[in-house]
C-alpha positions as CSV (number, residue, x, y, z in Angstrom):
1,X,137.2,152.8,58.2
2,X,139.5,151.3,55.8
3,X,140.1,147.9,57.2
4,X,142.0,146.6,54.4
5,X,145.7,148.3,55.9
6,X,144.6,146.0,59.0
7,X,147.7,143.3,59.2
8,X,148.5,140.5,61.5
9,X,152.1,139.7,61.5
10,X,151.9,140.6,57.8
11,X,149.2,138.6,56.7
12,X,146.1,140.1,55.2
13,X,142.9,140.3,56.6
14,X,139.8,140.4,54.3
15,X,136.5,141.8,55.8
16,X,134.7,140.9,52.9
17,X,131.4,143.4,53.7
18,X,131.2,143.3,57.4
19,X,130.0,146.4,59.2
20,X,130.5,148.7,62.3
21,X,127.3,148.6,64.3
22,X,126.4,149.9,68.4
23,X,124.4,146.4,68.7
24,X,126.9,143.9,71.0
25,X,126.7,140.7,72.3
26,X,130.3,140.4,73.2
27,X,134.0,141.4,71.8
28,X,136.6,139.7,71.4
29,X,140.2,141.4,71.2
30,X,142.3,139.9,68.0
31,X,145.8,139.8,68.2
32,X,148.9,138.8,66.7
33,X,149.1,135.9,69.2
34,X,145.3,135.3,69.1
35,X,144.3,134.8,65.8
36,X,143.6,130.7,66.3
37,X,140.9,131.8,69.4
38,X,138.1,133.5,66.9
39,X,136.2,130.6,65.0
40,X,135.2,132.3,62.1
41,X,138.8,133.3,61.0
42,X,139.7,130.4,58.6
43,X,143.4,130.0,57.5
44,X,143.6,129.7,53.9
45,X,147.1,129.3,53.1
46,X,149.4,132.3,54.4
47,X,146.2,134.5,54.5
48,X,143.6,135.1,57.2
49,X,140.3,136.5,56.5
50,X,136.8,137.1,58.2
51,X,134.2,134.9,57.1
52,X,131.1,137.6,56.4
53,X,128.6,135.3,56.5
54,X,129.2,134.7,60.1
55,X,128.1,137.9,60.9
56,X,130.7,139.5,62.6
57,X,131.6,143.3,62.4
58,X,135.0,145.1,62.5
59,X,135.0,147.8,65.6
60,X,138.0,150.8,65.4
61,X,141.3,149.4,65.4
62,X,143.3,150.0,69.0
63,X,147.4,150.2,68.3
64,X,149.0,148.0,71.5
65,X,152.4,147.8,71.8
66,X,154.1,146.2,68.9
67,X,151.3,144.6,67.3
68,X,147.8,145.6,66.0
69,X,144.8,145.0,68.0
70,X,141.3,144.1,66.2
71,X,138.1,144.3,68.3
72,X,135.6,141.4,66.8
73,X,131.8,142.2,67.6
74,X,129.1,139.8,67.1
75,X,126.0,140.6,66.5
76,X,123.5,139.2,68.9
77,X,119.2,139.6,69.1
78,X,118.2,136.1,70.0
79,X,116.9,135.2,73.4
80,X,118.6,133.0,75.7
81,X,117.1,129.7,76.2
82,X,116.9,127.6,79.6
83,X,118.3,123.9,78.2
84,X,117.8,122.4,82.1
85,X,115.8,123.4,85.0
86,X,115.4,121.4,87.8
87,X,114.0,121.4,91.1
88,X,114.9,119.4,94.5
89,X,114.1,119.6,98.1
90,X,116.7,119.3,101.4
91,X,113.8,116.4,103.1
92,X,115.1,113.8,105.1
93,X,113.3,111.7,103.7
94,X,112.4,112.4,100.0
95,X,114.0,115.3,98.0
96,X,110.6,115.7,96.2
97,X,108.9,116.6,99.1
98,X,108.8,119.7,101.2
99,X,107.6,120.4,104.5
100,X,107.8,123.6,106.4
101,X,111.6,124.7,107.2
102,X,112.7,122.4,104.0
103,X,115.0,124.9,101.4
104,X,113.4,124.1,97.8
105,X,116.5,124.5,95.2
106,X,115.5,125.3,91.9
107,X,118.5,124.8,89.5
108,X,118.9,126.8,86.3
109,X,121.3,125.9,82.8
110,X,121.0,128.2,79.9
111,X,122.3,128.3,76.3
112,X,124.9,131.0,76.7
113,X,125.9,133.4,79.7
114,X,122.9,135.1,81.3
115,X,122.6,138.4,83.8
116,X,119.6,140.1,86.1
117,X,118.4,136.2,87.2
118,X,115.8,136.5,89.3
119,X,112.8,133.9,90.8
120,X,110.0,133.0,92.7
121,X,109.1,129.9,94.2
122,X,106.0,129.6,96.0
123,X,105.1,132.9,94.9
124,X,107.7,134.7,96.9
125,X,111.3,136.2,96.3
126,X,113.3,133.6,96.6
127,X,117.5,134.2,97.0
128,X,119.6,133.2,93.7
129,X,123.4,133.0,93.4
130,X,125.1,131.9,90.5
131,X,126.8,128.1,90.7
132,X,130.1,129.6,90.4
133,X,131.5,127.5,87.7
134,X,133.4,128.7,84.9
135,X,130.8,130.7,83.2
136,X,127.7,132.3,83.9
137,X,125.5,129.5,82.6
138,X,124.1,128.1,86.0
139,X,122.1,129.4,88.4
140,X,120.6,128.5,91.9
141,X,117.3,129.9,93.0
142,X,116.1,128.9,96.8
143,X,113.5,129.3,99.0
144,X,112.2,128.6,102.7
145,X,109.0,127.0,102.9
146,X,107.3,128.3,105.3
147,X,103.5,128.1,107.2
148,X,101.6,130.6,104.9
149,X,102.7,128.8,101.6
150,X,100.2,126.8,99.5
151,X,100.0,123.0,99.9
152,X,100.9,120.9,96.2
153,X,103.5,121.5,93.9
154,X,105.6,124.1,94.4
155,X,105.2,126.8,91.4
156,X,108.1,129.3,90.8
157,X,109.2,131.7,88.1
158,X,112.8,132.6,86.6
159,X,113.4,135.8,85.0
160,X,117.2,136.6,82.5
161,X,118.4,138.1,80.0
162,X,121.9,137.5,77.9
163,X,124.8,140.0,78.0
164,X,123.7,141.6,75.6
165,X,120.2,142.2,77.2
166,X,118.2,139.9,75.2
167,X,115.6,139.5,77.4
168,X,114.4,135.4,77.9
169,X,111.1,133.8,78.2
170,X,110.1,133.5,81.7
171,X,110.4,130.3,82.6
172,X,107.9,128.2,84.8
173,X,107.9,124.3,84.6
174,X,111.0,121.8,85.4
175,X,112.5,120.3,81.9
176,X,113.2,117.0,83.7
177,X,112.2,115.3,86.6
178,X,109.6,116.6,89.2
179,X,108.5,119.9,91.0
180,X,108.8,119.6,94.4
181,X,105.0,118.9,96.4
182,X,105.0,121.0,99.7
183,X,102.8,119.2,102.4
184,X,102.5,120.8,105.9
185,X,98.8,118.7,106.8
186,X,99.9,115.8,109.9
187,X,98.7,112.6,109.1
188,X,95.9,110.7,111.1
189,X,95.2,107.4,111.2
190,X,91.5,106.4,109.7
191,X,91.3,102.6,110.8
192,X,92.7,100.9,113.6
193,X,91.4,97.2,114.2
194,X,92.9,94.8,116.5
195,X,92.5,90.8,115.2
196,X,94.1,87.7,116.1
197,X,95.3,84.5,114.6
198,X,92.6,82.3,117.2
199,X,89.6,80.8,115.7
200,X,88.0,83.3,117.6
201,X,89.5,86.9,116.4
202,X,88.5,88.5,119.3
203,X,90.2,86.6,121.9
204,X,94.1,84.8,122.0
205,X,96.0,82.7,124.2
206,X,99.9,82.0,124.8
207,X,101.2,81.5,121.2
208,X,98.3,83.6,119.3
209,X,99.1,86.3,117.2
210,X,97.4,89.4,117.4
211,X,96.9,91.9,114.2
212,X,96.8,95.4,114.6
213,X,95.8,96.6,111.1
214,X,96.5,100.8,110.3
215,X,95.4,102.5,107.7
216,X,96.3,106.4,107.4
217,X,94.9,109.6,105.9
218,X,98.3,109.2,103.4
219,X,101.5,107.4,102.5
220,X,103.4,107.1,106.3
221,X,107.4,106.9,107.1
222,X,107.4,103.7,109.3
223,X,105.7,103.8,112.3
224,X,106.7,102.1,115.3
225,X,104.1,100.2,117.6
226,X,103.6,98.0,120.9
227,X,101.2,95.3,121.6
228,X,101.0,93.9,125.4
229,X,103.5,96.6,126.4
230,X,105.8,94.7,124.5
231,X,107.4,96.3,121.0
232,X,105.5,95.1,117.9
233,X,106.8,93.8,114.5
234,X,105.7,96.6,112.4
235,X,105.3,96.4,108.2
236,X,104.0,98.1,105.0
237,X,101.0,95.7,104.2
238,X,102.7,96.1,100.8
239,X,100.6,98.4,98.4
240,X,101.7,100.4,96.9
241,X,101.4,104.1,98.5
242,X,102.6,103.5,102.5
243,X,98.9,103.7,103.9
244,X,98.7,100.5,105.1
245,X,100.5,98.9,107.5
246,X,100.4,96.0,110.2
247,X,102.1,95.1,113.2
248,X,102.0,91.8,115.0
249,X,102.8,90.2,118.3
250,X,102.8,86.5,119.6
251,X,102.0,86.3,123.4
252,X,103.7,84.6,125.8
253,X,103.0,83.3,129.0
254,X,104.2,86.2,131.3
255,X,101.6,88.4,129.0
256,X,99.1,90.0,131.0
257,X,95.8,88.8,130.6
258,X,92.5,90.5,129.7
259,X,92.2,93.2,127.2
260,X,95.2,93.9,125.4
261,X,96.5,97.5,125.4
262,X,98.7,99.0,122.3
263,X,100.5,101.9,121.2
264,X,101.0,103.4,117.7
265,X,104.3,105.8,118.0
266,X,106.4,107.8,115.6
267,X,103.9,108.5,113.2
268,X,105.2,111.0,110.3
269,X,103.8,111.0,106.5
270,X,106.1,111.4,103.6
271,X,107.1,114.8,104.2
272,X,108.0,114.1,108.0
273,X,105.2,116.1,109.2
274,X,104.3,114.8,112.7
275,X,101.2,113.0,113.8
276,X,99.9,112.3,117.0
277,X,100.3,108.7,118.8
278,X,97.2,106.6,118.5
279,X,95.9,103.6,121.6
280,X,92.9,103.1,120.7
281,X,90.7,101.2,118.0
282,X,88.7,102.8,115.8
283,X,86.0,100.2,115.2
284,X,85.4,96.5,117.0
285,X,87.2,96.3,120.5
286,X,90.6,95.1,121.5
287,X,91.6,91.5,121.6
288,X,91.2,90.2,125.2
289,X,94.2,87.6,126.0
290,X,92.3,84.7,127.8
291,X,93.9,82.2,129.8
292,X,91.2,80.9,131.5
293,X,89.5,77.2,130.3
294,X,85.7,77.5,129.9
295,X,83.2,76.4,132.1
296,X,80.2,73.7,131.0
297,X,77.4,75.2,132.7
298,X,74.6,73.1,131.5
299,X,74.3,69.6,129.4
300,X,71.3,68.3,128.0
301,X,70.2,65.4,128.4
302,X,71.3,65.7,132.4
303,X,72.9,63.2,134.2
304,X,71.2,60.2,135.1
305,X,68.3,60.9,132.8
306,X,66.1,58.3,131.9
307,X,63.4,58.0,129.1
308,X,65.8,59.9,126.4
309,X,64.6,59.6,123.0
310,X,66.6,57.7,121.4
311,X,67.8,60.2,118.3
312,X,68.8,62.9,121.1
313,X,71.3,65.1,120.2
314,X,73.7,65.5,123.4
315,X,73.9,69.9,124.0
316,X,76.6,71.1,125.9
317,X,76.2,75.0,127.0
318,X,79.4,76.8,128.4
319,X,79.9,80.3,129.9
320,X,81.8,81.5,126.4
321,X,81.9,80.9,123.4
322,X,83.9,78.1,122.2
323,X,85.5,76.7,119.0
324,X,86.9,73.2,118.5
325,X,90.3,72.3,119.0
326,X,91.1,68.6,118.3
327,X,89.3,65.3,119.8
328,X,86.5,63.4,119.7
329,X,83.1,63.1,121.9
330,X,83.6,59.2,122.7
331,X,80.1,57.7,124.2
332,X,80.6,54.3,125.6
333,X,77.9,51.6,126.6
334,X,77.9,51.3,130.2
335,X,77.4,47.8,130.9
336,X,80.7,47.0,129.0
337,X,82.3,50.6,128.7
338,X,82.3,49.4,124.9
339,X,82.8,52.5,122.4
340,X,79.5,53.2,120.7
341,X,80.6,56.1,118.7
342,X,83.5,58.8,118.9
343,X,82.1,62.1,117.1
344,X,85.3,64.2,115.8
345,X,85.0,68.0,117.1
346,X,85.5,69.1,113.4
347,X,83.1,66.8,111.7
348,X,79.6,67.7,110.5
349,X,78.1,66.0,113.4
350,X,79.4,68.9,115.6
351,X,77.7,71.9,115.4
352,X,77.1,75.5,117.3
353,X,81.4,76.0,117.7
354,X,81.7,79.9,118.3
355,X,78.8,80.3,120.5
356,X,78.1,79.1,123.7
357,X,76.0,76.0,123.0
358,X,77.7,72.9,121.0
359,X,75.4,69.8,119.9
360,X,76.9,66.8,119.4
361,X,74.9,64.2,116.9
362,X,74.9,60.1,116.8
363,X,75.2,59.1,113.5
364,X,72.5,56.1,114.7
365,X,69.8,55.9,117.1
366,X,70.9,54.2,120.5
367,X,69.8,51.2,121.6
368,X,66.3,51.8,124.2
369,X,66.3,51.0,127.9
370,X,70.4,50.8,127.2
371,X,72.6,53.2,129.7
372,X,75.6,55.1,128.0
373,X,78.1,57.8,128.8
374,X,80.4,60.1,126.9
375,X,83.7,61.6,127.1
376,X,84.2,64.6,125.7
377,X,88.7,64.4,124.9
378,X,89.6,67.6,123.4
379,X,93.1,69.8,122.8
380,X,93.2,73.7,122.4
């Protein structure tokens, strides 16, 4: 073809070596009101040429109308290349997880315009639509999870080619951020253990707090939870994966007494897979609200004994076991009701608290052939 009778609007147009060839990318039509749209035409004074070293190739002239039509070709044998992939998740509760019905999107940007997209995720067919922007450049892949698909990350494939049929490198990892984890196991719950505030864990009374500790088989959504019948302050125990919680509860004095029942509702991991309501411990026993004072069933020496040694220890058995609240055992000389010694409940003459036998220890010997008494003053 002679290209050099080619005009625009009388200017000249120099091919400068370019070539017809059947190899296309894409074509561009040249015209006299076009001639600023093709990048490699450079205006060099009143002439127009075609920059060889761009590659370009001069097709058959096509005669429109009043002015002369040039048909640009590029050639084109490089692949395209994915610049972003992506891939999310519809969960309620974190788009990185997936549970069964959850759509997994898998989001697709190439280099240039791209054709014949098509993916897997999961290892199935999944549906892809273009994004319908401007261009051909963005792509949608998604997919149902459903029962039979593989627990973990997500894997997928994408498959394209260019316009020209390039064909690109299947693609089969995320460029930025994470791929999606599908979970569809329910969560359990490995340790449940009731506790309480009292100084003895197993047992509370009217302004206790009871301690239900959880720990589940993985990271949890909230649970909720009720202690006494009543609803329960429920909270991460502040690790750092969600498998740890606690939820507490102060009784009151229309509480029930005895052993304390509970309720662990509303459990869901992560994903929002459901798991099944929990009542019961899984180790130790339930904390028994007690509102009942103890007994003393026995004291040694008895009353009215005579010929006690004089470096007795008194011993005071009840029908539970006990711990020290506040006070004193105060023994008094009974001729005079004059205070021998008062022996604090907390000090190291006290001994035996959290069973049911407490000794109580003179720091000196008492006075033979001498009656005393004691009085034991206490506080919860």
């Amino acid at each position: 073809i002679d290209v050099s009778s080619l005009a625009i609007r009388n200017d000249s147009l120099s091919p400068g070596g370019v070539f017809i060839d059947s190899s296309t990318r894409f074509t561009v039509i040249l015209s006299d009101s076009d001639a600023d749209k093709i990048n490699s035409l450079v205006e060099d004074g009143s002439s127009l040429f075609l920059d060889a070293s761009a590659g370009y190739m001069i097709a058959e002239p096509d005669a429109a109308d009043s002015g002369i039509e040039v048909v640009v070709i590029a050639e084109d044998s490089a692949s395209p290349v994915a610049t972003s992939v992506s891939m999310r998740s519809d969960n309620t509760g974190d788009r990185s997880l997936a549970k069964v019905g959850d759509i997994v999107t898998l989001t697709l940007v190439t280099d240039e315009n791209v054709t014949n997209v098509t993916a897997t995720i999961a290892g199935q067919t999944a549906t892809v639509n273009d994004a319908e922007d401007a261009d051909a450049r963005t792509w949608e892949a998604t997919y149902t999870m459903s029962n039979g698909d593989v627990e973990g990350p997500v894997s997928f494939t994408v498959d394209f080619e260019d316009l020209a049929g390039n064909v690109a490198t299947q693609v089969t990892a995320v460029s930025s951020g994470e791929v999606v984890v599908f979970d569809n196991t329910p969560p359990t719950l490995s340790s449940v253990v009731m506790s309480s505030d009292n100084n003895d864990p197993t047992r509370v009374q009217v302004g206790d707090t009871v301690y239900l500790n959880i720990t589940a088989s993985e990271g949890l959504r909230e649970p909720t939870a009720t202690i006494a019948g009543n609803s329960a302050d429920v909270n991460d125990a502040g690790d750092t994966d969600a498998r740890t919680w606690q939820a507490t509860y102060e009784l009151t004095a229309t509480d029930t007494p005895g052993e304390l029942i509970f309720t662990v509702d509303g459990i869901s991991d992560l994903a929002g897979n459901g798991g099944t309501d929990v009542s019961a411990v899984t180790s130790g026993a339930p904390v028994v609200f007690d509102v009942t004072p103890p007994i003393l069933s026995a004291l040694s020496p008895v009353s009215a004994a005579d010929g006690v040694a004089v470096n007795a220890a008194l011993t005071l058995t009840f029908n539970e076991n006990i711990w020290p609240g506040s006070g004193s055992l105060t023994i008094y000389r009974a001729a005079d009701d004059s205070v021998v010694e008062a022996i604090d409940v907390t000090g190291a003459a006290a001994g035996g608290w959290g069973t049911q036998t407490v000794s109580m220890n003179p720091d000196a010997d008492l006075a033979a052939s001498t009656p005393y008494y004691c009085l034991l003053y206490t506080s919860p």
